[in-house]
CHARMM internal coordinates of N, CA and C (Angstrom, degrees):
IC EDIT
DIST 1 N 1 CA 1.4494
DIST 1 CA 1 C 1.5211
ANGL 1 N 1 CA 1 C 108.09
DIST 1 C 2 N 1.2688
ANGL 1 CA 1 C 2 N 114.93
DIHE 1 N 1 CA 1 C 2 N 108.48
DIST 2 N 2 CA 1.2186
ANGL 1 C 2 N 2 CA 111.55
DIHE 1 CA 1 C 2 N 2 CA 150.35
DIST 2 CA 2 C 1.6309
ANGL 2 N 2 CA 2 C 147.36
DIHE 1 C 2 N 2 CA 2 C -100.54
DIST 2 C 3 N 1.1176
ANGL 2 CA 2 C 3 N 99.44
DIHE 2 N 2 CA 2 C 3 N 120.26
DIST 3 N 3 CA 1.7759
ANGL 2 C 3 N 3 CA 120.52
DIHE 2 CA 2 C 3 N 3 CA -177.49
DIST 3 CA 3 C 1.1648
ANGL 3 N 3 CA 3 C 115.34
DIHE 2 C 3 N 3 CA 3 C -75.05
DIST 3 C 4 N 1.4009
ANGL 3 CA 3 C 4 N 121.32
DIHE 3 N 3 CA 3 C 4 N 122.02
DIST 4 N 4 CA 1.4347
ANGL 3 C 4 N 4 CA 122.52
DIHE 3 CA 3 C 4 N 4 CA 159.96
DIST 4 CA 4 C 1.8607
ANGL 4 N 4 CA 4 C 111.63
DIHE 3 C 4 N 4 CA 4 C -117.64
DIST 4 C 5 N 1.3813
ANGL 4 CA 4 C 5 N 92.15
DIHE 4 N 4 CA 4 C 5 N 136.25
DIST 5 N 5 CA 1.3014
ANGL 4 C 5 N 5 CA 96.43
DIHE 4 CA 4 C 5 N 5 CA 173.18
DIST 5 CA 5 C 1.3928
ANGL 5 N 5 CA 5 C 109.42
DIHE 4 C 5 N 5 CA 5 C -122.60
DIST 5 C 6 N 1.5372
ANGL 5 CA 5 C 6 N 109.47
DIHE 5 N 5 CA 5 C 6 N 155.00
DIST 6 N 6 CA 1.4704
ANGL 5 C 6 N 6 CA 128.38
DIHE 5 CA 5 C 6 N 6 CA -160.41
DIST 6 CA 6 C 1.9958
ANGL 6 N 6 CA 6 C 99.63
DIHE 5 C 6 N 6 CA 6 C -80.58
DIST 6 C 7 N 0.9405
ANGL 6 CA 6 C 7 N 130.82
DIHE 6 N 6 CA 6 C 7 N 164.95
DIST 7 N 7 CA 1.4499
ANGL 6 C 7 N 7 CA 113.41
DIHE 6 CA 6 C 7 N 7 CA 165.70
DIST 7 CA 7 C 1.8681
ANGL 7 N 7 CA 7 C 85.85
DIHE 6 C 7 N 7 CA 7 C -122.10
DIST 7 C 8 N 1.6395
ANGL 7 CA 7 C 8 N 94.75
DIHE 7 N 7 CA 7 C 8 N 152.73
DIST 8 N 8 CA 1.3112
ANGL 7 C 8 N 8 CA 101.14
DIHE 7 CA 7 C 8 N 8 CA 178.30
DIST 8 CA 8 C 1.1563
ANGL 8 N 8 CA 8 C 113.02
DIHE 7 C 8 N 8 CA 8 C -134.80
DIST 8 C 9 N 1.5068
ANGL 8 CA 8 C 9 N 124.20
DIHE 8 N 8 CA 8 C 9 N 131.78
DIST 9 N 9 CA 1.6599
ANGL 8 C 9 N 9 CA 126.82
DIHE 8 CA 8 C 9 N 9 CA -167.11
DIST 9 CA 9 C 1.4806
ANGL 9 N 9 CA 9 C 96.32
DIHE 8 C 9 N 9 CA 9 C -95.49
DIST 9 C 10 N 1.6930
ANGL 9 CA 9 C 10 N 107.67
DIHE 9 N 9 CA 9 C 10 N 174.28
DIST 10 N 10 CA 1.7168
ANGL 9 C 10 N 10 CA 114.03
DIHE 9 CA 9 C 10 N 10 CA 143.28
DIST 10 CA 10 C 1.0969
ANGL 10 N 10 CA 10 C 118.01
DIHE 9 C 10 N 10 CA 10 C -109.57
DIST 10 C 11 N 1.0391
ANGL 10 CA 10 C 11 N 103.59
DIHE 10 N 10 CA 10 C 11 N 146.15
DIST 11 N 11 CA 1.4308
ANGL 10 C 11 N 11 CA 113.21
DIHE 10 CA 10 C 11 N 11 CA 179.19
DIST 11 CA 11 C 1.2682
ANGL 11 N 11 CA 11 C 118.46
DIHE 10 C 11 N 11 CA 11 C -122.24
DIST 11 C 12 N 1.0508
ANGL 11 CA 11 C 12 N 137.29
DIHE 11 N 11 CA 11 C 12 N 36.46
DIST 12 N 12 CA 1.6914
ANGL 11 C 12 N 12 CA 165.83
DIHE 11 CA 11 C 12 N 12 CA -175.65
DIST 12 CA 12 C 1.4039
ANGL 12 N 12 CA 12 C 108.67
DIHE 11 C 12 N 12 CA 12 C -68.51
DIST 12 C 13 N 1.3140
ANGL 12 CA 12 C 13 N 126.45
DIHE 12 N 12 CA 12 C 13 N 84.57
DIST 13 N 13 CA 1.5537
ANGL 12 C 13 N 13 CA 120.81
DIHE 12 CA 12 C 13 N 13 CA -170.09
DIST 13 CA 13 C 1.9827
ANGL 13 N 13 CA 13 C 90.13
DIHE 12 C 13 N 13 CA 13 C -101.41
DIST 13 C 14 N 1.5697
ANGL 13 CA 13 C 14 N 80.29
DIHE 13 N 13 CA 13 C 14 N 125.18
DIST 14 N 14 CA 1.6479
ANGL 13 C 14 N 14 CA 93.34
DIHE 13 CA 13 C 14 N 14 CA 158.91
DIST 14 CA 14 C 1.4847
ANGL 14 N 14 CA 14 C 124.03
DIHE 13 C 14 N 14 CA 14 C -92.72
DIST 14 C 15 N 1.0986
ANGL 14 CA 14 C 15 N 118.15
DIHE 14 N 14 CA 14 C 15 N 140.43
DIST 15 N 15 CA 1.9672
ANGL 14 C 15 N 15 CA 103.36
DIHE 14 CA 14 C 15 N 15 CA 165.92
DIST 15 CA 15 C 1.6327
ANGL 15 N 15 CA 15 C 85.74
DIHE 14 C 15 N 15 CA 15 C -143.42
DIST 15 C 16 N 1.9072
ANGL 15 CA 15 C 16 N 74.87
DIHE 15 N 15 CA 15 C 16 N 144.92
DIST 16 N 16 CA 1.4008
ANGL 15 C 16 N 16 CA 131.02
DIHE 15 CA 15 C 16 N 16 CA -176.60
DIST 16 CA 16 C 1.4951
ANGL 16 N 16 CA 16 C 103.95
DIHE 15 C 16 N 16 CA 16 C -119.69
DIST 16 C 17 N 1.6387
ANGL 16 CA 16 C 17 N 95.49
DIHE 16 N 16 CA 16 C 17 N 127.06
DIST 17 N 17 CA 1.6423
ANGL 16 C 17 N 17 CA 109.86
DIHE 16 CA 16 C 17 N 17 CA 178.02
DIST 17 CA 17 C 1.6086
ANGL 17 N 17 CA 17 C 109.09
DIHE 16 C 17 N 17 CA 17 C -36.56
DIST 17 C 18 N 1.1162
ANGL 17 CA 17 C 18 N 124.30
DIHE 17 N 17 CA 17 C 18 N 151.68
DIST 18 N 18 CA 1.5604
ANGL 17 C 18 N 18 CA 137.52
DIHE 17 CA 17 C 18 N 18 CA 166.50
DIST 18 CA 18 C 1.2212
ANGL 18 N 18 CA 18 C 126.99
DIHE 17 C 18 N 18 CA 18 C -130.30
DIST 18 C 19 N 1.2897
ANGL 18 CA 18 C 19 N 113.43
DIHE 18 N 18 CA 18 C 19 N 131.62
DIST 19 N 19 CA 1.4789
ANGL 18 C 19 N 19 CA 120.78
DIHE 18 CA 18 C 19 N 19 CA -171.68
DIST 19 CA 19 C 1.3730
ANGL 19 N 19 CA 19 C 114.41
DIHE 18 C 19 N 19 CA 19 C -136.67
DIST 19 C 20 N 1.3829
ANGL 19 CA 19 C 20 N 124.25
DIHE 19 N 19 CA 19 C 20 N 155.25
DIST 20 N 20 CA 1.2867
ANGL 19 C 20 N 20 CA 134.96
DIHE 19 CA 19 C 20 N 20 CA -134.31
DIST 20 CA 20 C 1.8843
ANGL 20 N 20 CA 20 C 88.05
DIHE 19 C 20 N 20 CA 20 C -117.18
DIST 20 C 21 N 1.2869
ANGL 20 CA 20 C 21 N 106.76
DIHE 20 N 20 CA 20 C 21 N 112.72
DIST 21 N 21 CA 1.7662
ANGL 20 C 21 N 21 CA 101.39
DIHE 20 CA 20 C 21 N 21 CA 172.87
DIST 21 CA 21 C 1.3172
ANGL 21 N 21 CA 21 C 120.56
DIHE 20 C 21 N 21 CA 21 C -15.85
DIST 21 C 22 N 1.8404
ANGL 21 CA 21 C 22 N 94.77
DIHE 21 N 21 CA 21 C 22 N -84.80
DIST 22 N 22 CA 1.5022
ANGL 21 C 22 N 22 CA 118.02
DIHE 21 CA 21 C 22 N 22 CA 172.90
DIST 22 CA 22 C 1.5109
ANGL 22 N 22 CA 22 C 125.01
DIHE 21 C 22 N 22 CA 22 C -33.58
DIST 22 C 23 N 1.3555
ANGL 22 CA 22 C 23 N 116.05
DIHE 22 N 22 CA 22 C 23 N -30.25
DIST 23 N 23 CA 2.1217
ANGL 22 C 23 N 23 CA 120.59
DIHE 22 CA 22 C 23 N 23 CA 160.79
DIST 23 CA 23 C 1.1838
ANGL 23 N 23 CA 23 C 84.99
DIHE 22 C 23 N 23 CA 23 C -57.08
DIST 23 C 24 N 1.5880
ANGL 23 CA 23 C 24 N 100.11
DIHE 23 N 23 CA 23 C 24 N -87.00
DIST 24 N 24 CA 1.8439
ANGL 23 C 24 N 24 CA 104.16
DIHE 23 CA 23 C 24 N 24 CA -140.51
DIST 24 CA 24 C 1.4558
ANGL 24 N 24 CA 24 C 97.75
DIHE 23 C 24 N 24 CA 24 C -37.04
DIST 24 C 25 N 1.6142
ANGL 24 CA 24 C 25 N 130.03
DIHE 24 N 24 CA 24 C 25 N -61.16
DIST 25 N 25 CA 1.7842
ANGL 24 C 25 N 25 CA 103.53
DIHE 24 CA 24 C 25 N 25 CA -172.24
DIST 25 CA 25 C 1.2504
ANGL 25 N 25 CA 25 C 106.38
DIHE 24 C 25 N 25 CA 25 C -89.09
DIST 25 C 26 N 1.5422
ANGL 25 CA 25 C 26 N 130.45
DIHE 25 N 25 CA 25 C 26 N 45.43
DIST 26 N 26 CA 1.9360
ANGL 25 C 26 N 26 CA 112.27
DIHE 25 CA 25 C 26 N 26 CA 156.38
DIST 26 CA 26 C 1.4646
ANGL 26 N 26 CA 26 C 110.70
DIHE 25 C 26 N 26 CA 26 C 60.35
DIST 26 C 27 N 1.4263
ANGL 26 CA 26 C 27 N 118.08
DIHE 26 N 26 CA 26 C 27 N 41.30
DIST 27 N 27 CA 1.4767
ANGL 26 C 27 N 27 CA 105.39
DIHE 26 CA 26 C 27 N 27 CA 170.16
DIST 27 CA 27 C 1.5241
ANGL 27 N 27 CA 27 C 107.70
DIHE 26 C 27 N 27 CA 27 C 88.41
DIST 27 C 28 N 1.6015
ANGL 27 CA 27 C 28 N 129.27
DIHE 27 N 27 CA 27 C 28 N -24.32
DIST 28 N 28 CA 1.3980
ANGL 27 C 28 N 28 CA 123.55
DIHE 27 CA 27 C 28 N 28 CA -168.68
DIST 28 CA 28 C 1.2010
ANGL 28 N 28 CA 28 C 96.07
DIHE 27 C 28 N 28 CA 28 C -98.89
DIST 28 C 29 N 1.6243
ANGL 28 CA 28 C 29 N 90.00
DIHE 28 N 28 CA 28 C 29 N -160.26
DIST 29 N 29 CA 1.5759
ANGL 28 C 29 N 29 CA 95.24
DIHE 28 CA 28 C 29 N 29 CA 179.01
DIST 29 CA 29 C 1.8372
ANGL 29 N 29 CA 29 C 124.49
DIHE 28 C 29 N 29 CA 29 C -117.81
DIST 29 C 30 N 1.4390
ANGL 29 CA 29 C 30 N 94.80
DIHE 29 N 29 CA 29 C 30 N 16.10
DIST 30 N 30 CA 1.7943
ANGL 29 C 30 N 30 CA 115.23
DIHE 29 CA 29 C 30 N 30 CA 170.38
DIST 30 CA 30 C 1.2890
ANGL 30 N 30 CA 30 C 126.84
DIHE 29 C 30 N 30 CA 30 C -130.09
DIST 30 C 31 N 1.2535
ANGL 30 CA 30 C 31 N 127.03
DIHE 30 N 30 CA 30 C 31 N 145.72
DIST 31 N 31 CA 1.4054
ANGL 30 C 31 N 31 CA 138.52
DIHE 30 CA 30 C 31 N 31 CA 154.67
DIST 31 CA 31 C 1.5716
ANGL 31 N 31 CA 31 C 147.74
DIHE 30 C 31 N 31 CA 31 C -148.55
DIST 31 C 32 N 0.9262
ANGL 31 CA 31 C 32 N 138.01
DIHE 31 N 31 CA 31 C 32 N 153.67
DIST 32 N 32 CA 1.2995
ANGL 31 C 32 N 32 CA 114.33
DIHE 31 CA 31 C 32 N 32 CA -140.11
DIST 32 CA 32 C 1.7408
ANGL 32 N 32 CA 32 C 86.15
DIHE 31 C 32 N 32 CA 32 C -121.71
DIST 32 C 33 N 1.4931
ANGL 32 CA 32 C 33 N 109.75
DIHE 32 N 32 CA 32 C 33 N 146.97
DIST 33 N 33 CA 1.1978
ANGL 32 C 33 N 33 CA 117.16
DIHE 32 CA 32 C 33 N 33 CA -151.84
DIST 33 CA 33 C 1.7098
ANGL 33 N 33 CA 33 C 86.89
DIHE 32 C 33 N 33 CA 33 C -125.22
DIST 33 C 34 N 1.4818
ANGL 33 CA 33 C 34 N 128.63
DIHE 33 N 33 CA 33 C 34 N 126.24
DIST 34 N 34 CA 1.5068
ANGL 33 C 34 N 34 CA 122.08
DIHE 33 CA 33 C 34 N 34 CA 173.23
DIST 34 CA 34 C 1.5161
ANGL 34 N 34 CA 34 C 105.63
DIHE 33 C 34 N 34 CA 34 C -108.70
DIST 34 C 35 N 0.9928
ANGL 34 CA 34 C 35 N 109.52
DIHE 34 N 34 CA 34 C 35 N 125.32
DIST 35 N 35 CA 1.9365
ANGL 34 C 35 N 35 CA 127.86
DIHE 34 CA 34 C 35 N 35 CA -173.13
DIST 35 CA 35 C 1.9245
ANGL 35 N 35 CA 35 C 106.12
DIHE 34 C 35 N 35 CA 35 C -127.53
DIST 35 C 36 N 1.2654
ANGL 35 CA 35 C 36 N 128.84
DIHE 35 N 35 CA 35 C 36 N 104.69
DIST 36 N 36 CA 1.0838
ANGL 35 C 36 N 36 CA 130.18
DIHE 35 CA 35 C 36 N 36 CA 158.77
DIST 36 CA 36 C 2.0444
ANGL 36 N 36 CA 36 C 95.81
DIHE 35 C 36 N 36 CA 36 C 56.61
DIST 36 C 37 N 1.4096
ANGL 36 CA 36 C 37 N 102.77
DIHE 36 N 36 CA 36 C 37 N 58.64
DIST 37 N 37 CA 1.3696
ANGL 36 C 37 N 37 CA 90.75
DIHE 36 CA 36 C 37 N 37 CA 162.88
DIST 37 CA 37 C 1.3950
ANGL 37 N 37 CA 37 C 122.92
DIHE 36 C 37 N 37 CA 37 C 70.43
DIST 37 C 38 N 1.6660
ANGL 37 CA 37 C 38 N 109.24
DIHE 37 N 37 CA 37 C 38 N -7.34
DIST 38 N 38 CA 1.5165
ANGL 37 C 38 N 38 CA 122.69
DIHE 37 CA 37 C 38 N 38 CA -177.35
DIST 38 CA 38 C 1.8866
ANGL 38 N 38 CA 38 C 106.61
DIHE 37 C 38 N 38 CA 38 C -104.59
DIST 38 C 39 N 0.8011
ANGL 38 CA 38 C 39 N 107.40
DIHE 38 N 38 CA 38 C 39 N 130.78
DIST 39 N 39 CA 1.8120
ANGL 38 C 39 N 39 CA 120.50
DIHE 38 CA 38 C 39 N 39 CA 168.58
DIST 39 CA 39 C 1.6119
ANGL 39 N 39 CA 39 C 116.37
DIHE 38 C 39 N 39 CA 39 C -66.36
DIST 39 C 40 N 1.6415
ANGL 39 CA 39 C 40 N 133.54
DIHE 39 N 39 CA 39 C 40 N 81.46
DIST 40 N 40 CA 1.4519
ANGL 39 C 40 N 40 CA 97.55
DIHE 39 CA 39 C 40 N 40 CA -169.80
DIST 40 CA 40 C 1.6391
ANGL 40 N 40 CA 40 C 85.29
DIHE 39 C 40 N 40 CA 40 C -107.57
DIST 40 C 41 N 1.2561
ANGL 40 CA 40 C 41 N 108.28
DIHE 40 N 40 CA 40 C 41 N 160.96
DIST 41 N 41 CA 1.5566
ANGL 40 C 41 N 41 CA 136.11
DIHE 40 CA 40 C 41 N 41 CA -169.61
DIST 41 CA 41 C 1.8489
ANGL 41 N 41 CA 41 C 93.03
DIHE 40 C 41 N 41 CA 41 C -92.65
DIST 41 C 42 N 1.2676
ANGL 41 CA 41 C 42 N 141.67
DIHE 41 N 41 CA 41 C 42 N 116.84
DIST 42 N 42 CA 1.6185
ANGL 41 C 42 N 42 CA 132.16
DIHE 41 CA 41 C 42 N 42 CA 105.12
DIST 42 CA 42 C 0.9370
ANGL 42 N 42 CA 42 C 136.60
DIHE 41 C 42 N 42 CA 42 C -96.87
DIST 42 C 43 N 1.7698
ANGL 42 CA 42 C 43 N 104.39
DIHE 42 N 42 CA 42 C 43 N 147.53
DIST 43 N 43 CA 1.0073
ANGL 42 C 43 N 43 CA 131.97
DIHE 42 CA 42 C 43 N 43 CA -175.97
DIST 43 CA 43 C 1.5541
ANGL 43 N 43 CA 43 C 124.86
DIHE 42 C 43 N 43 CA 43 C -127.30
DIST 43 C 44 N 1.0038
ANGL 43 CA 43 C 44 N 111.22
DIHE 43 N 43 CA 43 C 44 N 159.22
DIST 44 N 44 CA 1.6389
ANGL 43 C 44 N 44 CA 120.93
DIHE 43 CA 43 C 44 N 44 CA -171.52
DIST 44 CA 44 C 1.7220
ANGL 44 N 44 CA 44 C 107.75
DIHE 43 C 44 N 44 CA 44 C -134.86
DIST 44 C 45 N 1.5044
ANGL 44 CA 44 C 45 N 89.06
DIHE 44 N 44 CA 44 C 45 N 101.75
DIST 45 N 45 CA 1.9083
ANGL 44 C 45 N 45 CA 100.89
DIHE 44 CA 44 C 45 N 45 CA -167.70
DIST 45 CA 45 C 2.1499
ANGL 45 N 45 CA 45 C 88.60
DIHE 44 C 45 N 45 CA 45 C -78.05
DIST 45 C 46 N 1.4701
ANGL 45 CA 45 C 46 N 68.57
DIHE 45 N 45 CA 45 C 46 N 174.64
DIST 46 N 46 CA 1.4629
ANGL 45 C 46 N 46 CA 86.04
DIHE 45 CA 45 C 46 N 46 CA -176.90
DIST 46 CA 46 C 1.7343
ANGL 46 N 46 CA 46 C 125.36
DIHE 45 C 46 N 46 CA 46 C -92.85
DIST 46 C 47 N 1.3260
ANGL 46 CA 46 C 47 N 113.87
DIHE 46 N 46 CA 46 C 47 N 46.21
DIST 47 N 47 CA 1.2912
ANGL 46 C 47 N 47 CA 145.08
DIHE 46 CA 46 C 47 N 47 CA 164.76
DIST 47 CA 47 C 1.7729
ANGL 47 N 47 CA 47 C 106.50
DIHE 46 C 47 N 47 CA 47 C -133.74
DIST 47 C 48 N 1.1721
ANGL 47 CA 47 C 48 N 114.85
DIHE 47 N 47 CA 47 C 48 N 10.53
DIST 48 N 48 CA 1.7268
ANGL 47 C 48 N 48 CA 115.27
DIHE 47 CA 47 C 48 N 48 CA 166.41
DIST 48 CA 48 C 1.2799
ANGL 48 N 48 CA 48 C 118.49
DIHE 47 C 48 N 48 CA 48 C 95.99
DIST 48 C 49 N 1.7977
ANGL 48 CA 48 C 49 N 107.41
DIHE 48 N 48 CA 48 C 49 N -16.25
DIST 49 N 49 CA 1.4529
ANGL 48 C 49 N 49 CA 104.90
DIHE 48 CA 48 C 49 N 49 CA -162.28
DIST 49 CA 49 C 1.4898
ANGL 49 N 49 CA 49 C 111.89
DIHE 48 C 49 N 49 CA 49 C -79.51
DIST 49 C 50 N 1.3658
ANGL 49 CA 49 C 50 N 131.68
DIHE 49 N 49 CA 49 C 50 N 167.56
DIST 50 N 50 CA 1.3036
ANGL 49 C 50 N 50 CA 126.85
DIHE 49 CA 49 C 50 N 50 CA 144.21
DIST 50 CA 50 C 1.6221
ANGL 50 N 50 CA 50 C 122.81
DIHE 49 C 50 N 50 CA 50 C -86.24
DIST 50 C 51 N 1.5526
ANGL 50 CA 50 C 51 N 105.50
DIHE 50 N 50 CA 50 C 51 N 153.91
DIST 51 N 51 CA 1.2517
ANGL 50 C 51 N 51 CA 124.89
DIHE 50 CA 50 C 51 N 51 CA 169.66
DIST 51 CA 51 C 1.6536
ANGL 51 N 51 CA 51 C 125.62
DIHE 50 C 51 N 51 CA 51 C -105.68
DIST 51 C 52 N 0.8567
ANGL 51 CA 51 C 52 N 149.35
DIHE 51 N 51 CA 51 C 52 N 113.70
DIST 52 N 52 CA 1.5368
ANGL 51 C 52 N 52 CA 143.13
DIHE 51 CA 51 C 52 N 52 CA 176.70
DIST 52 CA 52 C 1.5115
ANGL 52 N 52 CA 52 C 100.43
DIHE 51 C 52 N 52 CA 52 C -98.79
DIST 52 C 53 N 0.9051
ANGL 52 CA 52 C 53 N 110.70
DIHE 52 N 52 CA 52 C 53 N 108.71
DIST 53 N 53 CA 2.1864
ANGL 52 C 53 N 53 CA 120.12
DIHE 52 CA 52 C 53 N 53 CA 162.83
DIST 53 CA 53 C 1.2883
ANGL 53 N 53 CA 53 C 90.25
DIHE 52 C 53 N 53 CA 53 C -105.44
DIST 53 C 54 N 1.5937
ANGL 53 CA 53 C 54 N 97.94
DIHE 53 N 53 CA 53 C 54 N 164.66
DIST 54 N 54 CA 1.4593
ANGL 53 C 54 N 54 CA 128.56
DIHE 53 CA 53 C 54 N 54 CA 159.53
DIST 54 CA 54 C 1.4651
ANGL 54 N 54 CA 54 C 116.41
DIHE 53 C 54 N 54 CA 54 C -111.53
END
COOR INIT
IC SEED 1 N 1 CA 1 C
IC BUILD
């Protein structure tokens, strides 16, 4: 007897709001992010990347 079985993926796409560096800091290169009463600092060094501090 041969059995074949089907394989079955998900394909369940989530989306999550998106935001553009340059908004969140107004053209600069910081902004301060408020989470549960906490202050976190981003930043965008000057090789493009972001930073998240607390």
């Amino acid at each position: 007897m041969n059995m074949h079985v089907a394989e079955t993926t998900s394909t369940t796409t989530e989306v999550f709001p998106t935001y553009h560096a340059e908004e969140l800091t107004r053209g600069g290169i910081q902004a301060r992010i408020l989470l549960n009463g906490q202050i976190y600092s981003l930043r965008i060094t000057r090789a493009g990347k972001l930073i998240l501090t607390k």
